[in-house]
C-alpha atoms as one frame of an Amber mdcrd trajectory, in Angstrom:
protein
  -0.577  10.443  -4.464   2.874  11.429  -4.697   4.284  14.591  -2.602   6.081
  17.000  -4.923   9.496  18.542  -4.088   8.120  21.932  -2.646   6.371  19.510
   0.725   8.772  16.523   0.634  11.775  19.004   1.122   9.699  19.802   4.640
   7.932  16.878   5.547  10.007  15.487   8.151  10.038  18.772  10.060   5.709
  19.310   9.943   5.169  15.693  10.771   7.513  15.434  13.992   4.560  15.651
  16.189   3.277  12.382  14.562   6.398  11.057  16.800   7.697   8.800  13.491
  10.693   7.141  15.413   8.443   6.409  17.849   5.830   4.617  15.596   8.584
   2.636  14.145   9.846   1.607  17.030   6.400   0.592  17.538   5.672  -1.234
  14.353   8.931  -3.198  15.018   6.869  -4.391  18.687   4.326  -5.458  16.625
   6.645  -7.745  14.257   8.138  -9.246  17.782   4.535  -9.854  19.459   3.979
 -11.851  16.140   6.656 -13.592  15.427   8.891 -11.602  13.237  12.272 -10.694
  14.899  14.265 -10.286  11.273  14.867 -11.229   7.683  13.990  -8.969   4.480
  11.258  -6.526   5.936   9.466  -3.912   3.176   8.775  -0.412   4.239   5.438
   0.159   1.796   5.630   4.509   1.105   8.647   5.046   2.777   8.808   8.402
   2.218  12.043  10.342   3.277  12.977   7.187   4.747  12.889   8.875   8.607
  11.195   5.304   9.951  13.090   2.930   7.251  16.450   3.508   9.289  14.865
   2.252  13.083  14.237  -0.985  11.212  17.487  -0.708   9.315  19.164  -0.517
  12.720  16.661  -3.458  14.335  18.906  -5.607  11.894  15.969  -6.473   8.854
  17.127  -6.455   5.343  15.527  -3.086   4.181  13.327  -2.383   1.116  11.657
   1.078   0.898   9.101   2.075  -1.218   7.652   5.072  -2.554   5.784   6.905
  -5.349   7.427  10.102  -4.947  10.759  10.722  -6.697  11.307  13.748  -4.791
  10.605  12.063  -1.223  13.334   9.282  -2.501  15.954  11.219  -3.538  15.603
  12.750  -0.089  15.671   9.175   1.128  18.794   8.244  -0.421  20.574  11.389
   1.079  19.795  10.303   4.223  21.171   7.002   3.756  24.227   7.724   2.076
  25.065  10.119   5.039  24.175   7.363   7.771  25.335   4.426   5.655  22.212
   2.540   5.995  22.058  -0.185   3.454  18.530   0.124   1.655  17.201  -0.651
  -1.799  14.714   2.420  -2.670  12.293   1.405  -5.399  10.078   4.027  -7.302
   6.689   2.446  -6.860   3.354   2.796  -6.957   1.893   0.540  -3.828  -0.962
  -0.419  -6.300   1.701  -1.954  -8.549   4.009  -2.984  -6.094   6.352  -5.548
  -7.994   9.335  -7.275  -5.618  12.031  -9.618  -7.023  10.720 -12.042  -4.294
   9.261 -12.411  -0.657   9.792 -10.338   2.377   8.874 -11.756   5.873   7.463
  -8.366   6.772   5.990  -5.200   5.340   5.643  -1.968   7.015   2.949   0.774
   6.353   2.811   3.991   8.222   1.590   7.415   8.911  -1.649   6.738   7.492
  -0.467   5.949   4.169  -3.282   3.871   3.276  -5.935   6.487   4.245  -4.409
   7.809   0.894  -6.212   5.332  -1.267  -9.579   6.511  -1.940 -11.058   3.776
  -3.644 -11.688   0.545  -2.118 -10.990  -1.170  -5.152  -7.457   0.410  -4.627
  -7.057  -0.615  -0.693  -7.712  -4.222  -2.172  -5.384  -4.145  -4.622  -2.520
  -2.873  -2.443  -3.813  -5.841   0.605  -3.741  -8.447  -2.240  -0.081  -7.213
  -3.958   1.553  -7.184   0.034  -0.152 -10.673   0.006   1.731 -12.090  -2.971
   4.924 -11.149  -1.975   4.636 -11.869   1.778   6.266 -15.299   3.088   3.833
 -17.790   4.157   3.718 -16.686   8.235   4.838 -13.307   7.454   3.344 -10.179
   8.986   1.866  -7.073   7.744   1.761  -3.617  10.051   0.164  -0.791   9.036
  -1.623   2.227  10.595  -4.835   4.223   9.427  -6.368   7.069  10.608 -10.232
   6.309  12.122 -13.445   7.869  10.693 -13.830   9.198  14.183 -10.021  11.664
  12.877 -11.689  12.702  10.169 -14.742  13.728  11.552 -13.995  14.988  15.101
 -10.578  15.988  14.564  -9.916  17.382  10.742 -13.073  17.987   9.675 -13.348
  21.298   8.133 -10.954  22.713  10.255  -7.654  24.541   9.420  -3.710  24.464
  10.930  -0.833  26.658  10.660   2.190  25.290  11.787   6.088  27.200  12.069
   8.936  25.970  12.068  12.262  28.191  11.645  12.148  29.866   8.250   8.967
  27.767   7.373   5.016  27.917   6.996   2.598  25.379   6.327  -1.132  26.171
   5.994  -3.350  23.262   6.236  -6.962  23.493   5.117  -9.304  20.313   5.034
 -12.721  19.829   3.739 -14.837  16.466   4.838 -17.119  14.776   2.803 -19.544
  12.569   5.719 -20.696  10.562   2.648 -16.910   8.989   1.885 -15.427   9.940
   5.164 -12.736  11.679   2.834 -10.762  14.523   3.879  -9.748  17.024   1.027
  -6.372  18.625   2.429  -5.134  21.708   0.892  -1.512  22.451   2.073   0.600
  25.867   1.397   4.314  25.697   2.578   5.811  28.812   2.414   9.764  28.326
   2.852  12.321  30.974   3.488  14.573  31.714   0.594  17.989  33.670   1.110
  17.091  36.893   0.274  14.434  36.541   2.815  11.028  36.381   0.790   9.377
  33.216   1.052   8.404  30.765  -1.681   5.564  29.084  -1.889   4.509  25.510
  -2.930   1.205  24.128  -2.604  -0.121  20.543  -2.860  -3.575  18.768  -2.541
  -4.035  15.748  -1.302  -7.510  13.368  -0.303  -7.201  10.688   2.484 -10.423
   8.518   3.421 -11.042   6.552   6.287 -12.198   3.531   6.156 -14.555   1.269
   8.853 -11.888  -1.432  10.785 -14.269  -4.282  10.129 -14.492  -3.490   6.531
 -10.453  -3.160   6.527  -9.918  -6.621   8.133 -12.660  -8.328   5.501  -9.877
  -6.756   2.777  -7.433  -8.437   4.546  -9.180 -11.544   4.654  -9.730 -11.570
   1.118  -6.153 -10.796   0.133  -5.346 -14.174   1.906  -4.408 -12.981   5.780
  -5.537 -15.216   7.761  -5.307 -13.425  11.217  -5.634  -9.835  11.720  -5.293
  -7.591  14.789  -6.271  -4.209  15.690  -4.864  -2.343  18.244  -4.897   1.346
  19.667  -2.182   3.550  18.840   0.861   2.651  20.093  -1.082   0.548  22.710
  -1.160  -3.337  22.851  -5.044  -2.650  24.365  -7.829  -3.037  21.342  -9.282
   0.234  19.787 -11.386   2.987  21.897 -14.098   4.384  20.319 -12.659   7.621
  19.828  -9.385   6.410  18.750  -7.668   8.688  16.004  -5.262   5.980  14.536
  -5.463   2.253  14.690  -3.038  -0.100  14.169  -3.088  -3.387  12.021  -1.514
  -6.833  12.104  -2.330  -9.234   9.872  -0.260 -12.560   9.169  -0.181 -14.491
   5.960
């Protein structure tokens, strides 16, 4: 799904808890423990391009990618006031179409958890596939069915943050593991009344062993799964896992 204007204009500030410098900093450990220390690297739903610039700086060749207009056009502010070099393409992961190879791809903040459909997950493993280099590495990270049912569930969140509001309702389905998330940001305007802008969105989690046969099938030949932001395999009641799988 693709974040309209009304959340992309505030996403960076409601998801600093989610620590994204951090988890790119991360994601570029995992590149080094496996081999990748440069070349043309892919960041797969870039969004406002927060984590793009970390591997910007790290010296890779940046591509960022993203279905949302509105979260790329805050993208390309963001590089045009830092100067990072970075070629922004308006894409659907499903359809992801390069003009070549990259040695790595990047996927974070659970932006695979937004595919619902398996058939989809496939699709996007077997499209990275193609246009990964032979011994090229793909990171991603995916929140756990354990998130979804111990954590979300049917619970709700209100978070503030300086003229701002989000409201954050989710519903889980046990049959899919799917989380329905309703979200209300309410945003300060000048003449002090808020405005609000509300989005839906549906993430699904998805068993690790059932992730890594994707993989497998997409033509990875080694995968990895690791705790978040921990070198250490997977607790049981992990909330987000991270994957490594090499072409």
């Amino acid at each position: 799904m693709a974040y309209d204007y009304g959340f992309a204009s505030v996403y960076d500030r409601f998801t600093e808890n989610a620590e994204p410098q951090k988890r790119g900093r991360w994601a570029l450990e995992l590149l080094r423990m496996h081999g990748v220390t440069g070349g043309i690297l892919l960041d797969l739903a870039c969004g406002t391009g927060k984590i793009t610039e970390a591997y910007v700086k790290a010296g890779f060749d940046v591509i960022g990618a993203d279905l949302s207009e509105d979260m790329l056009d805050l993208a390309r502010e963001r590089f045009a006031a830092s100067g990072a070099d970075v070629l922004l393409l308006n894409q659907d992961m499903r359809e992801l179409d390069l003009f070549g190879t990259v040695n790595a791809c990047v996927c974070t903040l659970d932006s695979v958890n937004h595919l619902t459909e398996e058939a989809d997950v496939q699709r996007v493993f077997d499209r990275v596939s193609l246009f990964t280099e032979p011994g090229g590495v793909f990171v991603f990270d995916v929140n756990t069915p354990y998130k979804h049912e111990h954590v979300l569930g049917d619970n709700a969140f209100v978070y503030e943050d300086d003229g701002a509001f989000l409201v954050w309702q989710n519903f889980f389905d046990p049959a899919l593991c799917t989380v329905q998330e309703l979200l209300d940001v309410f945003t300060e305007t000048p003449d002090g009344t808020y405005q609000r802008d509300s989005d839906e969105i549906t993430e699904r989690a998805y068993p690790t062993d059932r992730l890594i046969s994707m993989l497998k099938t997409a033509g990875f030949s080694g995968v990895s799964v690791y705790g978040d932001l921990t070198d250490q395999p997977p607790a049981d009641t992990e909330e987000r896992v991270w994957f490594v799988a090499v072409k």
